[in-house]
N, C-alpha and C positions, 0 to 999 in steps of 0.2 A: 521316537516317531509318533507312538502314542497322543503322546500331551502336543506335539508340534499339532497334529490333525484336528486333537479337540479343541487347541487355543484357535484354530482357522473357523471353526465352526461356529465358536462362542455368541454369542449377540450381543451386539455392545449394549440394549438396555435402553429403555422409555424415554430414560434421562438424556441420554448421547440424542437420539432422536430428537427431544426437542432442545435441544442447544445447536443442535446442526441445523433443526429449521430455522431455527432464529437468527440462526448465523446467515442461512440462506437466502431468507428473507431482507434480513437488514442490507444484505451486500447488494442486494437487488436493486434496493432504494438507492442505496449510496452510489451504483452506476448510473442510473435514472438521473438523480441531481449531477454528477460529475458531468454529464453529457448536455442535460437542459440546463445549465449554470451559467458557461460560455452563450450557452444559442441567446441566454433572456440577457445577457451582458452586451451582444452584439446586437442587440434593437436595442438597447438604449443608448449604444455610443458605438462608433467606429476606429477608437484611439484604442492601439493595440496591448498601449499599458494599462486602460480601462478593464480590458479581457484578460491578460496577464495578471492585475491586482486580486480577480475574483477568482484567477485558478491555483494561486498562492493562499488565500487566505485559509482553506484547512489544510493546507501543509504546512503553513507559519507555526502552529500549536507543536507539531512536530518537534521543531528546531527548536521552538521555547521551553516546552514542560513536557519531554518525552523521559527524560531523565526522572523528574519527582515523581512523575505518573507512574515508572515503573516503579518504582520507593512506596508508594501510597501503595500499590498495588496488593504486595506482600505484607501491608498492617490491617487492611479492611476487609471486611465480608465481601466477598469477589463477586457474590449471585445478589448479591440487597446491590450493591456498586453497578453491576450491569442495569440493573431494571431501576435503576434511579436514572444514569445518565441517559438511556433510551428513551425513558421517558421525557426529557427535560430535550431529547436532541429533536421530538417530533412536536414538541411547542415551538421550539424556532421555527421548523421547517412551516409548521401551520400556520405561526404568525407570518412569514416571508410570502404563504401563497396564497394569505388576504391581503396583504399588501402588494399583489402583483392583482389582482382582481379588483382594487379599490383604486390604481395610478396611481398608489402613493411610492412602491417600489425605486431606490437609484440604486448608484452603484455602489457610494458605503455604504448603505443597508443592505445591500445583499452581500456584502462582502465580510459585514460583520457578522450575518446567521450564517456565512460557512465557514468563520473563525470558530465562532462558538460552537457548530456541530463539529471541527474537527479538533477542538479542544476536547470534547467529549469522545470524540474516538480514539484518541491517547489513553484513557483510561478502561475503554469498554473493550477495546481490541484486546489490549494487554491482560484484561482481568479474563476475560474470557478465553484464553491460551491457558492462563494459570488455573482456569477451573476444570479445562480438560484430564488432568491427573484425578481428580475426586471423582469424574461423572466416570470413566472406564476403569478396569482391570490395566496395571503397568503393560501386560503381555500385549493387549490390544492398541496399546498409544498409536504406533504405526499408524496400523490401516484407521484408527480414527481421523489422525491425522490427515490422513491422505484423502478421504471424505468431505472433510472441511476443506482443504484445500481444494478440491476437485470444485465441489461449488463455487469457493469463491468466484475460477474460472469460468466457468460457466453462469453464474449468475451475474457476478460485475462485470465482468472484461466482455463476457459474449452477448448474451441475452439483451441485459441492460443499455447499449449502445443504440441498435437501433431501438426498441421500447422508447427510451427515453426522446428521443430523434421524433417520433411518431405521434408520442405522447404531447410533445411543444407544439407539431402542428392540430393538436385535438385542439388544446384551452393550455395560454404560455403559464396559468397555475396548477394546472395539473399534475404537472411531474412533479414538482413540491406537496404537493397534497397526497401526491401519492407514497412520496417517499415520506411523510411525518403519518403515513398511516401501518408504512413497512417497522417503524421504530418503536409504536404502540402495539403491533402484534409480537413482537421478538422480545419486548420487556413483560409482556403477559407469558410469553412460555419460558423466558428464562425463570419466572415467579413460581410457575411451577415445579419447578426442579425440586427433589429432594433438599432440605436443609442441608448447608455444606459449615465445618464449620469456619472461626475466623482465622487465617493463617496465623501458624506458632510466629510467635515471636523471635527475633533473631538472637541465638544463643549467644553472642559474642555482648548483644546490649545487657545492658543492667536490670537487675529484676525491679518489678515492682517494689517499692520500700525501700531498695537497696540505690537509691541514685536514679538520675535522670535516663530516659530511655535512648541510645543514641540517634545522634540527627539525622534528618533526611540528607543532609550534603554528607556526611560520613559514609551514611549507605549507598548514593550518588558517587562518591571517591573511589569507593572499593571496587565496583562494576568498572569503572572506567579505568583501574588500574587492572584490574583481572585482563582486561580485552588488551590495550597496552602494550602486556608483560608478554604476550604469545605471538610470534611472529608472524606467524602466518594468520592468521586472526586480526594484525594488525595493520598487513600488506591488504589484505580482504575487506578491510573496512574503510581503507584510502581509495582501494579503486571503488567501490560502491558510492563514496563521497563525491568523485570525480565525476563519473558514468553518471548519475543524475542530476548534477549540476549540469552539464553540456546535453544530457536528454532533455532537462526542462524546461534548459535558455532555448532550444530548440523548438520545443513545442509549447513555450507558452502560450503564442496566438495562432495557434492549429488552426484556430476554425477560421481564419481570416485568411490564412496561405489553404486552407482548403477550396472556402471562395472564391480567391482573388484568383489564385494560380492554377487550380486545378479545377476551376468552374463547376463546381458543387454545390448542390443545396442543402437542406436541411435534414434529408434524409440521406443522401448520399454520404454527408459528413459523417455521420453514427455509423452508415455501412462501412467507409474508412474506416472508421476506430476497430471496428469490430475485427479488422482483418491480424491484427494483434494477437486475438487472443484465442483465434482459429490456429495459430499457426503457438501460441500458447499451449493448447488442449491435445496437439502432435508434440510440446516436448515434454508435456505429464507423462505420455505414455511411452517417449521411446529416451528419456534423462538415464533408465537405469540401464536401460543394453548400451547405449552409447558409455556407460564409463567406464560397463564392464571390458567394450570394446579398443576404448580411445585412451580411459584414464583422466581423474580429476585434471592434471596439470595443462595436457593438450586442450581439453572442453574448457578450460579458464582461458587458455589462451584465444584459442579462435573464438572465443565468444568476444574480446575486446576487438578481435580484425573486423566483427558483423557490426559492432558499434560502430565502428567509425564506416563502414560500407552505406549503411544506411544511413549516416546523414550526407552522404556526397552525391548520393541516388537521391534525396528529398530536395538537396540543391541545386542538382543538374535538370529534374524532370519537371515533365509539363503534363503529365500522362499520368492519369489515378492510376490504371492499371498497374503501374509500374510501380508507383508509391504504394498500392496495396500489394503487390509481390511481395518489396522490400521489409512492408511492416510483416509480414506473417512470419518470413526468417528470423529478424528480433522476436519477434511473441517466442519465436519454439528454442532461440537460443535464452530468453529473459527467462523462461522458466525452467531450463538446465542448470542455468547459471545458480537460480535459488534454489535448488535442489540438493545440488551438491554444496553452494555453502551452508544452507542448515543441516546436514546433515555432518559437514566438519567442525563445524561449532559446537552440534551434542556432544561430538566424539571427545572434541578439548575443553570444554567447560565443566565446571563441578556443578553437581546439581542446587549445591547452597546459591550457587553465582548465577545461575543461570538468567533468573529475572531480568536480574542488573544488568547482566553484561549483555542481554538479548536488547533494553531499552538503550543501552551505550549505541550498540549498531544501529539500533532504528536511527538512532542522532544524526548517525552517517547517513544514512538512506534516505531516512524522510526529511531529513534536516538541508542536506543537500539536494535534494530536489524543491523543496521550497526556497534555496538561494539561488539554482539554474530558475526558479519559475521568473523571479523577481529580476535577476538579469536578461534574461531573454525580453521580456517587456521591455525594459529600458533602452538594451540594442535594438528591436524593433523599431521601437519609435525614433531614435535617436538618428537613425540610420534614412530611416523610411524604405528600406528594403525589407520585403519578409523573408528574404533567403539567407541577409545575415546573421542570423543565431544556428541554421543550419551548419556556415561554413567555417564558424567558429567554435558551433562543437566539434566538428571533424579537425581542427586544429588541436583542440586540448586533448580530444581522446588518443589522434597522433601520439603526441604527448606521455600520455598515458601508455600507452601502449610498450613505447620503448623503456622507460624508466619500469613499468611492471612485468618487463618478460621473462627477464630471468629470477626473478623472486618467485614467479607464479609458476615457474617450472621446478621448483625445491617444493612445493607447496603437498601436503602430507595428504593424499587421496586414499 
């Protein structure tokens, strides 16, 4: 009882403090563009795959080099790797928001500075989870954890929505300016951190002298057979593949079914968004009584019935109200839902694997939500209906639903 009391007291240290700013900071930025990204895409064009293209292109990185990224991750200085790629991500963003103040601005140039900034967030995201272990004591991981995550919410999902919303009607480069000024302060505090040093090398490769070091695709194999090998690990990373391919075809041209259909402006639009992650911020706080309540298997399952709820309510209504209802119940089931699978993941993974097979999932996650981004566009457009990506994710998630009920009910909570 002693040590429990004194581990609760502990302080997690200067260090945690400015990595958690940094972290706070950057995510700040990064909702600011993800919100003024679309707004500066829908004045230059009203073609829904225009707006689609630009909301894919840093999730594309994902699906591409989320795997090497995490490989790289585990051979490099994790703190030199952060405050490189942050700094290298608020040159593009600087470059994109003289290029929005000079009219030389389209839409593959903007599409490519947010390739390239979420190419860099493949490796900054991931390096900085794995710096989390040096900067705290093991006892404190949790509540560090939960810290970071808490902001992320709050700063990307909440804060950041309207900011960014508010910031496009100030000056359409400012939120790019703003955000490549979020990416030069988080790489100055990540710089101060204590020397960490460069991750051991993996005991299974060959030593120095003794033979070649083994490959990135070996250490790429092994993560993706670890996830694989584990059932429910592997039922969990199909429905995650699923669940964002039919959220993304859904919401790739949000801000044109916000417009069109629910007669919104530019600020209205970020208040929408924002209803996400208000309803996000009630399920940080009530994920752990609910499963002490419900149990992993039930909370998986009704979280795919709110899936497909919400997109048949985005398809039927004419009414924000109602659309922001619907988004708050997804935000507070989206973040039970990742609660309880990172925390089934610690429980099944070995801590050698964990990098790898953490970057395997993101494939599924992020990877799949960059092929919902890119299909949703093309059904958009192809359609000229903006409610068909709606009613076709509610067909897959259907779908989903039946083929993963009863595997998600075996599922180890």
């Amino acid at each position: 009882m002693t040590a429990t009391r004194t581990a609760g007291k502990t302080r997690l240290g200067p260090d945690f403090r400015r990595l958690w700013t940094a972290n706070a900071v950057s995510n700040l930025g990064d909702g600011v563009t993800l919100v003024a990204g679309p707004l500066l895409v829908a004045s230059i064009s009203t073609e829904p795959a225009a707006v689609a293209a630009a909301a894919l292109a840093p999730q594309l990185p994902w699906l591409l080099f989320s795997l090497v990224s995490g490989a790289l991750v585990d051979r490099l200085d994790r703190r030199k790797l952060v405050v490189t790629v942050n700094l290298a991500r608020g040159a593009v963003l600087g470059a994109l928001a003289l290029a929005v103040v000079t009219g030389t601005a389209t839409v593959p140039l903007i599409c490519l500075a947010f390739f390239l900034t979420g190419l860099g967030e493949t490796l900054a995201d991931t390096a900085s989870g794995a710096l989390l272990p040096s900067v705290v004591p093991a006892e404190q991981l949790e509540r560090a954890n939960s810290r970071l995550f808490a902001a992320f919410v709050v700063g990307n999902q909440f804060a950041a929505k309207p900011l960014g919303a508010y910031l496009f009607t100030v000056g359409v480069a400012v939120p790019f300016a703003v955000d490549a000024g979020s990416f030069g302060l988080a790489a100055l505090l990540v710089a101060l951190l204590r020397w960490r040093p460069v991750p051991a090398a993996d005991p299974a490769a060959p030593r120095p002298g003794g033979g070649r070091l083994r490959s990135l695709g070996a250490d790429v194999a092994a993560g993706l057979r670890a996830l694989w090998s584990v059932p429910t690990l592997r039922v969990l990373a199909i429905c995650i593949a699923v669940m964002n391919v039919a959220f993304c075809a859904a919401f790739a041209a949000f801000v044109l079914y916000a417009r069109q259909r629910l007669g919104l402006g530019d600020v209205g639009y970020g208040v929408l968004l924002t209803a996400s992650a208000v309803g996000g911020l009630a399920g940080t706080v009530l994920a752990t009584r609910l499963r002490a309540r419900f149990g992993t298997p039930t909370l998986l399952r009704a979280g795919l019935l709110i899936e497909v709820g919400l997109q048949l309510v985005l398809a039927t209504t004419r009414q924000p109200g109602v659309a922001g209802a619907a988004l708050v119940i997804w935000g507070g089931h989206a973040m039970v839902w990742g609660v309880l699978v990172v925390s089934l993941r610690q429980r099944l993974v070995p801590d050698p694997l964990r990098g790898r097979v953490g970057s395997a999932y993101a494939l599924a996650d992020l990877g799949g939500a960059a092929v919902g981004t890119a299909l949703g566009g093309l059904l958009a457009q192809a359609t000229g209906v903006l409610t068909a990506p709606f009613w076709a994710a509610a067909a897959a998630l259907t779908a989903l639903t039946v083929a993963a009920w009863r595997p998600l009910g075996r599922t180890d909570g």
